[in-house]
N, C-alpha and C positions, 0 to 999 in steps of 0.2 A: 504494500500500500504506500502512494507517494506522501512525503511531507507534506507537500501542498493540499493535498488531498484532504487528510486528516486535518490541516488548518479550518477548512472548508463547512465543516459540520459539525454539531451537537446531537453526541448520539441520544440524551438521557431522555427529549421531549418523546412524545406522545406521537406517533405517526398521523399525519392530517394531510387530507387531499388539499389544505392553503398551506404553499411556500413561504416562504418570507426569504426575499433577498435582500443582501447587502452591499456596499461599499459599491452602486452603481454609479458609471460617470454620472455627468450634470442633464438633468432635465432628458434622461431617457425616457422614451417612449413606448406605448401598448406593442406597437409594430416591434421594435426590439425586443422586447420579455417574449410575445408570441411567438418569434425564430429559433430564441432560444430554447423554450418547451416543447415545441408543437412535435419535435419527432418522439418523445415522449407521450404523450395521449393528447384528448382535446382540452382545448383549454375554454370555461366557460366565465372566465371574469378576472378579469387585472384592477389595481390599485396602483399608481406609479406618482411618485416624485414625492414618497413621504417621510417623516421624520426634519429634525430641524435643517438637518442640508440638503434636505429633496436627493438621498441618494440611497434608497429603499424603496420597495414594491411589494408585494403580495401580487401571488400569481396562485388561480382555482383551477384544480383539472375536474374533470367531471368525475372522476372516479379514484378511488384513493391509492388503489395498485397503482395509477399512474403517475402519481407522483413518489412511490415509496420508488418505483424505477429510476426517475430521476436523481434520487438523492445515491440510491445505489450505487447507479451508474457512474457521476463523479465522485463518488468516496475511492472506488479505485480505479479509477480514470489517472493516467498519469500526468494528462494536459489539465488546470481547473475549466468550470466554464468562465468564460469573459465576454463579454459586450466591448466592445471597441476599444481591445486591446488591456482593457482591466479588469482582474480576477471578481471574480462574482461568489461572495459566499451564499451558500445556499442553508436551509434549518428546516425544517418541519415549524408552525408557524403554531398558536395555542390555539385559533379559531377554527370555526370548522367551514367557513363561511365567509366569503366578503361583503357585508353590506354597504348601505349610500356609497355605492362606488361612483353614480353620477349624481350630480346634482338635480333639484328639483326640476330646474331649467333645461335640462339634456331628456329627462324621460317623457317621449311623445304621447299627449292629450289634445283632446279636441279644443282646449282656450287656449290662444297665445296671449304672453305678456309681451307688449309692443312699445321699446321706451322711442319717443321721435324728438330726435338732438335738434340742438340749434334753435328749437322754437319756445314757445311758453303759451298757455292755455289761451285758447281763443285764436292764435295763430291760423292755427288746422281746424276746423269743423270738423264737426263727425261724419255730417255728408261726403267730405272729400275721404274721410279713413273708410266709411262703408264703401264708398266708388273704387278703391284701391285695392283693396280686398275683396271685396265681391267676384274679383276676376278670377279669384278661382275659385268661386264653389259660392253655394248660398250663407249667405251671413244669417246666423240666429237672432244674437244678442252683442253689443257693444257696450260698453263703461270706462269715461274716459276720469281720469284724478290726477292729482301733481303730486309726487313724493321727491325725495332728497334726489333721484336719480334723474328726475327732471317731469315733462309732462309725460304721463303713461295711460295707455289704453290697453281694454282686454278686449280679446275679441274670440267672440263663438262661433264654431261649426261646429255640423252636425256628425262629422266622424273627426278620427285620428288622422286619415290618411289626404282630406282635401284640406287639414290646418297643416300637415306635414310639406304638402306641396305648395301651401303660400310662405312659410315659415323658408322653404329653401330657394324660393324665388326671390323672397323682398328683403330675406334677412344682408345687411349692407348697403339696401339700393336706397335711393332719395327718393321723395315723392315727384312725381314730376312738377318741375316751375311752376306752368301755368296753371296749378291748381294750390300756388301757394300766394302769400298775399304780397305786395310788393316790394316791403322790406326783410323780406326774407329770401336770403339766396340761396340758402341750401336746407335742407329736412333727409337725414339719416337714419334708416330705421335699424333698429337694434330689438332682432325676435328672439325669443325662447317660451321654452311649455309653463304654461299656468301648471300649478296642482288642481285647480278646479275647474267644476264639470262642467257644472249648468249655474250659470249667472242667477242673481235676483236681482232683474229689474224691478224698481217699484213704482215708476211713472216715466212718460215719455219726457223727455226734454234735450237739451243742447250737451247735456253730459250721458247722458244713457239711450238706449234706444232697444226694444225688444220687437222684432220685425215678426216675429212670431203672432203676437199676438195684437191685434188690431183695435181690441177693446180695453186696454193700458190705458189708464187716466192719462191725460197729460198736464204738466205742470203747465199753464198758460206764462206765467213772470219767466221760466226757465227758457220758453219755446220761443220768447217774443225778442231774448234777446238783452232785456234790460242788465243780467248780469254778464256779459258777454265784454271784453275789451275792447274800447273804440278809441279811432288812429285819428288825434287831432290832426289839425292844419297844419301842425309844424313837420306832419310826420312822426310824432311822438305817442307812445300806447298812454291813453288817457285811464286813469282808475277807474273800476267799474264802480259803483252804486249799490246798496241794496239799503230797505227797510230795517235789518237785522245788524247793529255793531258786536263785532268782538270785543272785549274788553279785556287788557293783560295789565294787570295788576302790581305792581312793584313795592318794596320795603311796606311788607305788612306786619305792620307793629301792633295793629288794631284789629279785630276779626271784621269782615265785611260779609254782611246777611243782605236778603235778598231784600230787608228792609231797607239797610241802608240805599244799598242801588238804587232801590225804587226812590226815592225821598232826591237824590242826585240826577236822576234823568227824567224823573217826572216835572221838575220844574222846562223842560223846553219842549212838553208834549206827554199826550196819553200813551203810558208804557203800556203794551199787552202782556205780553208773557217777558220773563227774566230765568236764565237757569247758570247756575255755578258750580263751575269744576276745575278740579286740578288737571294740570297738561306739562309731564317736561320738568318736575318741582314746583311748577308757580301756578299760580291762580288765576285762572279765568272766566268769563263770563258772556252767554248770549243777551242780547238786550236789544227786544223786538219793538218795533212800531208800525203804527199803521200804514206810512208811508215813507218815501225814501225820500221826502222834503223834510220833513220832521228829524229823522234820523242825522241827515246832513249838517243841521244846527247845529243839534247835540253835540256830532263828532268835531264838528270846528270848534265848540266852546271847552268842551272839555280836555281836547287831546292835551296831556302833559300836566296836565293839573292834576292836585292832588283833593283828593277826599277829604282826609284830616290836616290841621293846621300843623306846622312845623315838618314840612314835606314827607309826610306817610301818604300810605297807599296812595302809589301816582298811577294813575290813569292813561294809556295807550289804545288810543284805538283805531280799529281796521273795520270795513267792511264786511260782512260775513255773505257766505254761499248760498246759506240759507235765507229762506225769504217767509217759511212758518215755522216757529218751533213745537216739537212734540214734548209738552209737558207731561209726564204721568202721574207725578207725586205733588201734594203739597209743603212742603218744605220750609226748610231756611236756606234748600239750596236752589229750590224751583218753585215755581210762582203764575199762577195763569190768571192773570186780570179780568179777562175775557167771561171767565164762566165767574156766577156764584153761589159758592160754598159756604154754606156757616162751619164755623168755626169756634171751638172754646176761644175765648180772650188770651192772649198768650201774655202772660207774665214780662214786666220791663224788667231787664236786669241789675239789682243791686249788689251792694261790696258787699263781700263774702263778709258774715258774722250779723249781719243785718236783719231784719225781720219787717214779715207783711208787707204790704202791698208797694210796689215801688214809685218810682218820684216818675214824673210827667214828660218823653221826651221829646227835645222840642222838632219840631218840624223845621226842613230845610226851604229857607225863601231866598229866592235869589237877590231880592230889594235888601236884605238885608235886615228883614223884623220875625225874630225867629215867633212861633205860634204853639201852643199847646193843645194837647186833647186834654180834656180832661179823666182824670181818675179817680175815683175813689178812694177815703181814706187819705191819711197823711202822711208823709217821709219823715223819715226818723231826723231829727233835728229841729224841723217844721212846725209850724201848727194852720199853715191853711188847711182847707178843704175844695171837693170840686170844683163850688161855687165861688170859690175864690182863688185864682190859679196866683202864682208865686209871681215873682219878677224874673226875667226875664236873666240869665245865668251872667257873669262878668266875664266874654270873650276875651282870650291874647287876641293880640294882633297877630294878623295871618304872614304865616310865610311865605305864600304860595304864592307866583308868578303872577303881577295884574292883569289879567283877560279882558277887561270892560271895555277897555279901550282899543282893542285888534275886531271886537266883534260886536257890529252893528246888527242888530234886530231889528227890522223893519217890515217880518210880515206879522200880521195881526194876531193876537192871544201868543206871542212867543215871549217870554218874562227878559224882561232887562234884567243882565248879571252887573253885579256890583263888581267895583276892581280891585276891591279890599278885602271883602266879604267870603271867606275861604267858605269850599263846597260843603265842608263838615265838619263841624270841630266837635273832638272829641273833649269832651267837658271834666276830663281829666289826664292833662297831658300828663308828661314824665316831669317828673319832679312838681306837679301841680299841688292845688290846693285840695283841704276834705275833701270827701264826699256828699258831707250834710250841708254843703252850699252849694253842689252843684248836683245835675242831672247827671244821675249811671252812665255810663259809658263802655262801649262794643269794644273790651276787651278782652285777652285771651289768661 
């Protein structure tokens, strides 16, 4: 038996139809491993370029003799094996099997994921991606969405073998020009396999389409285009619009409840629905309205201000996709203005140690004259009642950027913002006074 030979193997494993090789040159190939096996038996699955220096494989024969021959063979073989001129050790490997040997993207299904370079949503219609793809085979279902990879669409047929044959037509090619819009010179498509079967469309519109089926609601705001990107006169992609802001939330020192929200965007219009979620570590929020005039306001007064005095929870916002939200819950994180619900009275909140019923808080005016509900009962320190509501709490002075004066209000019932008058102060800052002078405060 040669030295090399014996270098070459470990007799102690467990004999297994998967190989495990080593010490292969750089970024060898399936085609290599299989030349080197195949006179050996068949081989039904390779792993290649793995471990930290990509120079290791797993190679499956179909049957376990035929690999216990291979290791046989070079244990007293006098030559080792080698791939391009470098010894190949060979092992009996501990699996019995190779799995995810390809990626989700290499095993053929009937959806492709289609990422289209170069462009950004609203570029490309879906009528041009169904016209592109249609040519070979019937289009089911499409769904187009923007992720980190850039804009991406899925697209349905009805077997494996007519998405296989658009997938190796178009994967690479451009769309053609004339079906792109005029500041766009090139669109590159980039295919591979969806894991999924069958799409759920759940309304027609400018991002989905289920050709299938003929009686799909359609989204009419989605269909008409209003959230759709349009190309000012300069040539420049002008923001789209919708009725519905995003709201991203920063340095929250304070908790923000879908009361507060409401109490901050209902002064520039009737809010409908409000819902609050974490996204990414931070906090966010949908905040609907009736129309995309109303919403507009809002986002020009508010963007970059903060909620509370001494720049807490600041305010950012964008445009949202949506144009109704689906409320299920009544919450402090969700909120449907629209319908009504009775509801127990919900408890204001007081300092921990405190008792009965809590102090009165005050409502957000943008004039600047805060308002009270009245409550029952009296706050600890106090002695009004209902019918006699308190005075009005002693505000800091706001730290928060003057807005009154960048934003004119000029259409009718939209409240003048004051440029002093911060969107919400919390009636007990850090380092503030009692509590038995002032109103509770949405802290955590």
């Amino acid at each position: 038996m040669s030295t090399s030979g014996q270098q070459q193997f470990r007799y102690t494993q467990t004999p297994s139809k998967v190989l495990h090789l080593r010490n292969l040159p750089w970024e060898c190939i399936e085609e290599e491993l299989i030349e080197l096996c195949k006179p050996f038996g068949k081989i039904v699955n390779t792993k290649c370029n793995v471990g930290a220096n990509r120079n290791q494989a797993f190679v499956e024969f179909v049957d376990l003799n035929q690999a216990i021959n291979m290791v046989t063979y070079y244990a007293s073989a006098s030559e080792p094996a080698q791939i391009r001129g470098k010894t190949v050790y060979i092992q009996y490997s501990n699996r019995h099997e190779i799995v995810n040997n390809k990626s989700p993207g290499d095993v053929p299904g009937n959806v492709l994921l289609v990422t289209i370079e170069g462009v950004e949503a609203g570029d490309v219609s879906i009528d041009v991606i169904h016209l592109v793809f249609s040519a070979f085979g019937f289009v089911y279902k499409i769904a187009t969405f923007e992720k980190a990879a850039g804009f991406q669409a899925l697209i349905q047929y009805g077997d494996v073998q007519t998405a296989s044959t658009a997938r190796d037509s178009l994967d690479g090619r451009s769309i053609p020009r004339y079906l792109l819009p005029s500041h766009v010179n090139e669109s590159y498509l980039r295919i591979s396999y969806s894991a999924h079967t069958d799409l759920n469309i759940k309304f027609q519109s400018h991002r989905s389409r289920d050709y299938t089926n003929p009686h799909l609601p359609v989204n009419p705001t989605a269909m008409d285009g209003h959230l759709q990107p349009v190309v000012g006169p300069d040539g420049k992609k002008k923001e789209f619009e919708s009725n519905v802001l995003l709201a991203s939330i920063e340095n929250m020192q304070y908790a923000v409840t879908v009361d507060v929200l409401h109490m901050v965007f209902s002064a520039f219009g009737n809010v409908q629905k409000i819902a609050i979620f974490e996204k990414n570590g931070g906090t966010q929020a949908l905040i609907q309205y009736p129309d995309i005039t109303t919403a507009t306001v809002a986002k020009d007064a508010l963007e970059g201000h903060c909620i509370y005095d001494g720049g807490y929870c600041k305010l950012h916002l964008s445009y949202s996709r949506h144009t109704d939200l689906n409320i299920k819950a009544y919450s402090d994180k969700s909120r449907d203005y629209t319908i009504s619900i009775s509801h127990p009275m919900q408890q204001t909140p007081y300092a921990p140690g405190t008792q009965g019923p809590s102090a009165p808080v005050s409502s957000w005016d943008p004039a600047g004259n805060p308002t009270y509900d009245s409550v029952p009962g009296t706050f600890p320190g106090q002695s009004y009642t209902s019918a006699s509501p308190p005075p009005p709490p002693a505000y800091t002075a706001s730290a928060m950027p003057p807005f009154g004066s960048s934003v004119a209000h000029t259409n009718p019932g939209i409240p003048q913002v004051s440029g002093t008058q911060p969107l919400y102060q919390p009636t007990v800052p850090p380092g503030g006074a009692s509590l038995s002078s002032r109103s509770p405060y949405y802290g955590s």
